[in-house]
Phi, psi and omega in degrees: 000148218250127208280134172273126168310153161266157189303333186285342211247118176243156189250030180208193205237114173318119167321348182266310168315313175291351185257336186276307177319294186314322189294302195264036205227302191271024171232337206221139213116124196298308163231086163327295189316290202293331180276349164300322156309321181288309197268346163278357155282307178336296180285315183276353183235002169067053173258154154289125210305355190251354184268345193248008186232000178260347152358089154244172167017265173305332168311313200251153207237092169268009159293288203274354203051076144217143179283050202326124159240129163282099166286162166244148172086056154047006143304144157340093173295165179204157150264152187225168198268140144287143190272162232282314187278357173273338192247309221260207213354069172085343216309292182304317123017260191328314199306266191288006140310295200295344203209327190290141168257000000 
């Protein structure tokens, strides 16, 4: 049985942390741009390493800027909106040349 945490104790990432995370992610690395990318989808849209690597095409609406998500754990698929720096200059592009089939 699995031990309940203490209240003090958090399981995410500070918004300040995720700009350190992001930062030194677009420094270091075979493709920066794109894992830079990756963990600003992560993070703002609450995907799971497995939801964000199943990523395809056909996922993204680059008409409407919406996102297709395939929840894992019987969750809800949804589409979500992208927001201006996830959709402009290529960044996703780059993203699913690299990681996408």
């Amino acid at each position: 049985m699995k031990e309940a945490k203490p209240n003090n104790e958090r399981d995410y990432l500070t918004p300040h942390e995720m700009e350190r995370l992001i930062a030194a992610a677009k420094k270091i690395g075979r493709y920066p741009h794109r894992d830079s990318m990756l963990l600003l989808l992560m993070y703002r849209h609450g995907l799971r390493v497995g939801e964000a690597i199943n990523l395809q095409w056909k996922d993204v609406n680059f008409t409407t800027k919406h996102l297709y998500v395939k929840r894992l754990k019987r969750g809800a698929p949804s589409n979500q909106p992208l927001y201006g720096d996830e959709a402009s200059n290529n960044r996703l592009f780059v993203l699913l040349i690299n990681c996408c089939r």
